[in-house]
Residue frames as a rotation matrix with the C-alpha (Angstrom) as fourth column:
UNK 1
-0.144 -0.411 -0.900 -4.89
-0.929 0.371 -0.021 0.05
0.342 0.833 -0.435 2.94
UNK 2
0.797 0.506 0.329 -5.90
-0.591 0.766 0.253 -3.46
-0.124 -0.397 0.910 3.00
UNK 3
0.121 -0.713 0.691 -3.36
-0.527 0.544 0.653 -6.29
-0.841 -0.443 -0.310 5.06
UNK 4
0.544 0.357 0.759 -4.27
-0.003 0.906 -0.423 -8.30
-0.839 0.228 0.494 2.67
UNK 5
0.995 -0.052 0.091 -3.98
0.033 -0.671 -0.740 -6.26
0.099 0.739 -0.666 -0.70
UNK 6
0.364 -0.891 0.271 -0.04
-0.829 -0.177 0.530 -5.58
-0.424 -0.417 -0.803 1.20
UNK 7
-0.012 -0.370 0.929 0.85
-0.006 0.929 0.370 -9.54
-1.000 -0.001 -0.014 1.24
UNK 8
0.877 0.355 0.324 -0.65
0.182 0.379 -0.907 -9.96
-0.445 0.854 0.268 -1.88
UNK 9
0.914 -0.359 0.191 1.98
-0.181 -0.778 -0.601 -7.53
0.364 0.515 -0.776 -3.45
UNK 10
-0.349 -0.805 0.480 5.22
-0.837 0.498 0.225 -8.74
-0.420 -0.323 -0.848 -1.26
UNK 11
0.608 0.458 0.649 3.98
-0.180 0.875 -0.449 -11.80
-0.773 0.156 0.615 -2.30
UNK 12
0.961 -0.189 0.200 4.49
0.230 0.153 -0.961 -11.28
0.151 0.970 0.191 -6.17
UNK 13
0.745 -0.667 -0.005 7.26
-0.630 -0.702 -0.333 -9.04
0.218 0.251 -0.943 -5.55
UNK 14
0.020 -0.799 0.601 9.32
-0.602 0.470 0.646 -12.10
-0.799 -0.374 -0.472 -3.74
UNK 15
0.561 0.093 0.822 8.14
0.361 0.867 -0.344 -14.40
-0.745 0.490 0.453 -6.45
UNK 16
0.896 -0.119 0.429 9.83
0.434 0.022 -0.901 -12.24
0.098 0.993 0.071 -9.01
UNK 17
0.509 -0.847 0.157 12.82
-0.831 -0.530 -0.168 -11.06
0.225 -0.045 -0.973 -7.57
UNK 18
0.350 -0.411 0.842 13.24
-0.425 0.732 0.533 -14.96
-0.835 -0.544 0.081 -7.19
UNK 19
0.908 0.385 0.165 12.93
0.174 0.012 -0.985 -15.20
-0.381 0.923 -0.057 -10.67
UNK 20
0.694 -0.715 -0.083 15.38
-0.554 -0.457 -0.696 -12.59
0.460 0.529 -0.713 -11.73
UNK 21
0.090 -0.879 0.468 17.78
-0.987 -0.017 0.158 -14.09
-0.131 -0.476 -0.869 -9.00
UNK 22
-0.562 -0.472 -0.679 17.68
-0.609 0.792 -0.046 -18.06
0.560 0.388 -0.732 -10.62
UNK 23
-0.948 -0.026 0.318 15.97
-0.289 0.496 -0.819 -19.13
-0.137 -0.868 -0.478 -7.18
UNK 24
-0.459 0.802 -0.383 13.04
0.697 0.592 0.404 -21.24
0.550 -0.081 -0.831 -6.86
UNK 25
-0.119 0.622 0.774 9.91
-0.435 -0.733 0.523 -18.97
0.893 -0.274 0.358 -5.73
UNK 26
-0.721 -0.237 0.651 9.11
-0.665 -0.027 -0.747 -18.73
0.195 -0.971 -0.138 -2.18
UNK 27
-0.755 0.626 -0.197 6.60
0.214 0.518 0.828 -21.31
0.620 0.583 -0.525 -1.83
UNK 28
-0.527 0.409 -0.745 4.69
0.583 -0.465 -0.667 -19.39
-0.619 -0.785 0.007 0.69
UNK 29
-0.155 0.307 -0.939 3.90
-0.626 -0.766 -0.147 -16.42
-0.764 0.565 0.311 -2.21
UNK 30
-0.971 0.046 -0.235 3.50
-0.209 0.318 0.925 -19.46
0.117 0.947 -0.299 -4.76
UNK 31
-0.840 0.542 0.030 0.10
0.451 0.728 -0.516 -20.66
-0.302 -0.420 -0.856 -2.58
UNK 32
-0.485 0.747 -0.456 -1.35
0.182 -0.424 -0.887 -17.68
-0.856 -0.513 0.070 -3.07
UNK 33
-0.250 0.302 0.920 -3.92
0.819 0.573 0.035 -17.38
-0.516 0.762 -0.391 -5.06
UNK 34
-0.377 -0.530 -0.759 -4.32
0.851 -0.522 -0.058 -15.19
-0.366 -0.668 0.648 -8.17
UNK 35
0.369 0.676 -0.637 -4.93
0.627 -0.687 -0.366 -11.89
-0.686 -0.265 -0.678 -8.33
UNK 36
0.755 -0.116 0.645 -4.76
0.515 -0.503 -0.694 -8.94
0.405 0.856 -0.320 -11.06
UNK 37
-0.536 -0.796 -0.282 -1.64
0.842 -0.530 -0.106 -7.04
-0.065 -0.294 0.954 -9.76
UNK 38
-0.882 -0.100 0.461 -2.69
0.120 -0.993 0.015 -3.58
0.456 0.069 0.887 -11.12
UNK 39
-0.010 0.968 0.249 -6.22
0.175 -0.244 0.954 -4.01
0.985 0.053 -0.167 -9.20
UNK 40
0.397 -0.273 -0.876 -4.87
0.902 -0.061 0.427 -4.86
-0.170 -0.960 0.222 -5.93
UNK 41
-0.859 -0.512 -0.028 -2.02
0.512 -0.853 -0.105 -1.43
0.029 -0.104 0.994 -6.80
UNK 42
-0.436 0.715 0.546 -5.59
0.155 -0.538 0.829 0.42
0.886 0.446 0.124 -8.28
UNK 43
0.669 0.643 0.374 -7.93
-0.040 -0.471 0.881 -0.11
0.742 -0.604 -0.289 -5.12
UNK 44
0.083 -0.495 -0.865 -4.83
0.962 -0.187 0.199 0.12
-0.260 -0.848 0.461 -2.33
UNK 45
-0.889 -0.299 0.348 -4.11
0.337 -0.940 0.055 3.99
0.311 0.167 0.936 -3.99
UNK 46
-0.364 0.523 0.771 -7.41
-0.019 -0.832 0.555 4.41
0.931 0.187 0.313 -4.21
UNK 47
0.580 0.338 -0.741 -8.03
0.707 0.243 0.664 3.77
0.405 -0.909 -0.098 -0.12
UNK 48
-0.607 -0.766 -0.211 -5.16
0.795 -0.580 -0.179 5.57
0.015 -0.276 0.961 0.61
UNK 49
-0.888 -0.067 0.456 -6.54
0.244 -0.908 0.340 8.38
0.391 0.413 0.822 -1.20
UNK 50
0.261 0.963 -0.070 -10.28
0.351 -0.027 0.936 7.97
0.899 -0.268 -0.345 0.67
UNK 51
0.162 -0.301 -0.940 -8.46
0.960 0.267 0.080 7.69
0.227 -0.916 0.332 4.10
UNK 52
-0.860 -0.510 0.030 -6.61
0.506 -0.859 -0.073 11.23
0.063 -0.047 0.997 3.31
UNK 53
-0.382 0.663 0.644 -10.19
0.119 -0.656 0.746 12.60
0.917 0.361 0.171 2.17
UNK 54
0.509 0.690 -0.514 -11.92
0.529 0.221 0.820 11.61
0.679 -0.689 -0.252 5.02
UNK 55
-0.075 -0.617 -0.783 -9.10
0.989 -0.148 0.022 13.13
-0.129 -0.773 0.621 7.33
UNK 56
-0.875 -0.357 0.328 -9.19
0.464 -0.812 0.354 16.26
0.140 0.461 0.876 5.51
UNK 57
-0.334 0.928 -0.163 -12.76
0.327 0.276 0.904 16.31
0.884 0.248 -0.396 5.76
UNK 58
0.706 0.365 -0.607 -12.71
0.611 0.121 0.783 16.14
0.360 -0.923 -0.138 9.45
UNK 59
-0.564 -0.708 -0.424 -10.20
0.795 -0.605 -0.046 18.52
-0.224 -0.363 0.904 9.76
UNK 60
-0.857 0.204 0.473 -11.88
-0.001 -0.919 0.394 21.35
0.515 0.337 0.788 7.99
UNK 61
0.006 0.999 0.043 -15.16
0.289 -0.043 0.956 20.70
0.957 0.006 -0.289 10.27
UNK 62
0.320 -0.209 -0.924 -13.37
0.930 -0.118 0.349 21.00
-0.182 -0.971 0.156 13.46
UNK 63
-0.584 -0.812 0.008 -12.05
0.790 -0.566 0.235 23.81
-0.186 0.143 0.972 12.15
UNK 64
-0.517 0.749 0.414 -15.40
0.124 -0.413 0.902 25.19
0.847 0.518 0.120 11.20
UNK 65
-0.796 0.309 0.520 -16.44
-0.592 -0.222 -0.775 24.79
-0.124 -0.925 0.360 14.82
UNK 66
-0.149 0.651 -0.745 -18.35
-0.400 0.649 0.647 21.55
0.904 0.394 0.164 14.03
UNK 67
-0.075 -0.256 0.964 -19.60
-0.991 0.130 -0.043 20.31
-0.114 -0.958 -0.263 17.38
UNK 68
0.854 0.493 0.168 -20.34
-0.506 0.862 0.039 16.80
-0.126 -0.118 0.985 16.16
UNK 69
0.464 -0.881 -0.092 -16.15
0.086 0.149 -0.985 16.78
0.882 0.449 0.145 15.07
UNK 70
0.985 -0.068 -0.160 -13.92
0.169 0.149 0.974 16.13
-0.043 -0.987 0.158 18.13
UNK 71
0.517 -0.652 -0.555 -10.08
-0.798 -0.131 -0.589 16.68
0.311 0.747 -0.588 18.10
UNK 72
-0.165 -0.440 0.883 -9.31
-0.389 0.852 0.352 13.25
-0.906 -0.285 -0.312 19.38
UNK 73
0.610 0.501 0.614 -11.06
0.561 0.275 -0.781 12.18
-0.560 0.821 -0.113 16.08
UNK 74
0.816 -0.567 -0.109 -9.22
-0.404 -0.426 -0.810 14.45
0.413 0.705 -0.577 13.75
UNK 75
0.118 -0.965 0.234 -5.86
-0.931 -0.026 0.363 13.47
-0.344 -0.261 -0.902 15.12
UNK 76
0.214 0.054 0.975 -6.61
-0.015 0.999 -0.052 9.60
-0.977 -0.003 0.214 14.73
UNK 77
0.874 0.282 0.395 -7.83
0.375 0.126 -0.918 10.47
-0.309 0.951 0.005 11.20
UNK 78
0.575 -0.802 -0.166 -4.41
-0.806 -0.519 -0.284 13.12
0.142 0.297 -0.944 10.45
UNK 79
-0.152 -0.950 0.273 -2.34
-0.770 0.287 0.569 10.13
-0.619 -0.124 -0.776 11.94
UNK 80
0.212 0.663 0.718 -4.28
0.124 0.711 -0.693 7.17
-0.969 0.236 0.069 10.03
UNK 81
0.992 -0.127 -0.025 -3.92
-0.051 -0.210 -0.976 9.08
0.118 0.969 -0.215 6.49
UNK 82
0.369 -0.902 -0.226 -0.28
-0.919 -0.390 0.060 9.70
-0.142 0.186 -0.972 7.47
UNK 83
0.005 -0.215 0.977 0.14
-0.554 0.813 0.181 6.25
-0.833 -0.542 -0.115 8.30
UNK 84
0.632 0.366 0.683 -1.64
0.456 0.537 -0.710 4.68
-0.627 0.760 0.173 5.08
UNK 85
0.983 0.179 0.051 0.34
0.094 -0.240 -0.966 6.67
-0.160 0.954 -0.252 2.94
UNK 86
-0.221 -0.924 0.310 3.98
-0.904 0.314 0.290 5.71
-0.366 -0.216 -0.905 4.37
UNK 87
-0.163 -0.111 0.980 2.95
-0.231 0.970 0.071 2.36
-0.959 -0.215 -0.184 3.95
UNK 88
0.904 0.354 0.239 2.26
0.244 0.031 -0.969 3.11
-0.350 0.935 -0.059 0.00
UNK 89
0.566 -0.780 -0.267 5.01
-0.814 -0.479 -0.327 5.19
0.127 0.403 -0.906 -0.44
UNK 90
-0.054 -0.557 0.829 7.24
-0.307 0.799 0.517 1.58
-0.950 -0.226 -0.214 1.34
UNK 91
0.066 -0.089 0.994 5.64
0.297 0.953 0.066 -0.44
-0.953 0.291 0.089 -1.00
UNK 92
0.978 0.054 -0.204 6.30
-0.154 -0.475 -0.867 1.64
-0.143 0.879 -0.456 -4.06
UNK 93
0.020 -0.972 0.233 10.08
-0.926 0.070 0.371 1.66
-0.377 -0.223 -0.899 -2.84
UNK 94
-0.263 -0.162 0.951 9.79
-0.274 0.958 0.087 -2.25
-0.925 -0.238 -0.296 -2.96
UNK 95
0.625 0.560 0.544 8.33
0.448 0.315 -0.837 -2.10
-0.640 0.767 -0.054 -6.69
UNK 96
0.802 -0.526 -0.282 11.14
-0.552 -0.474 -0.686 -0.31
0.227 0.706 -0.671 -7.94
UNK 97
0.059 -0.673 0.737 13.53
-0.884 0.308 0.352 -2.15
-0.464 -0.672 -0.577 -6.13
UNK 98
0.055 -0.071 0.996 12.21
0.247 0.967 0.055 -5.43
-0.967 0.243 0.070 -7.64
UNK 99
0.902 0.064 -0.427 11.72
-0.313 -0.584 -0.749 -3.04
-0.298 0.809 -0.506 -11.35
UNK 100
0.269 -0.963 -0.010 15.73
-0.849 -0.242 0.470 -2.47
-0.455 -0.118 -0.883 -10.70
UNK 101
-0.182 -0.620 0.764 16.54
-0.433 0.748 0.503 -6.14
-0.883 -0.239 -0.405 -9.99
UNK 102
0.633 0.618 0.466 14.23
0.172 0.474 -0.864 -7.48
-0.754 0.627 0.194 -13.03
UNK 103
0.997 -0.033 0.074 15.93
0.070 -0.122 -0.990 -5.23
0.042 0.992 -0.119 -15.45
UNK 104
0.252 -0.965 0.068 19.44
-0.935 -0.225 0.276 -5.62
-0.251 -0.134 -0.959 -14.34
UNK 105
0.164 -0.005 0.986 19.37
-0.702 0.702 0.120 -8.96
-0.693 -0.712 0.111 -15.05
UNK 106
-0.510 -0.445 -0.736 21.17
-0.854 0.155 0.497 -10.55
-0.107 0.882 -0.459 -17.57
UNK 107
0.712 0.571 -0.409 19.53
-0.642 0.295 -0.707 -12.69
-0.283 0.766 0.577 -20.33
């Protein structure tokens, strides 16, 4: 998942949970410049979802008795996919969270 793609997203998400909460955006997340939201959500899933292939991938060849497949390599890759896809699952948490705050918010 790209660092970048991450910020981007905490970014918005602070800028609108200032919002809902009355408060002047951070002006850190106001600099940036911008981006479609659902493309940045679109190609961070879809990395995620390469990363996992690719791990999977190299798992079943070591398993096949691939000699060009090590199992230092598969582990990286098994911990890598695990890794990328906590860090989706976070920032989903953090998009409902700000969802929550948005629509609790009296008018």
């Amino acid at each position: 998942m790209a660092i970048q793609g991450i910020e981007q997203v905490i970014g918005d998400l602070r800028g609108v949970s200032a919002l809902a909460a009355n408060r002047s955006p951070d002006p850190i997340a106001g600099q940036a410049p911008k981006v479609d939201f659902a493309e940045v959500l679109r190609s961070s899933i879809e990395q995620v979802n390469d990363v996992q292939q690719t791990s999977q991938d190299l798992q079943k060849r070591f398993e096949m008795g691939d000699e060009n497949v090590n199992l230092h390599d598969v582990m990286i890759s098994l911990q890598k996919a695990s890794l990328s896809f906590q860090t989706m699952v976070q920032v989903r948490n953090k998009l409902v969270t700000a969802y929550q705050e948005v629509m609790n918010t009296q008018v």
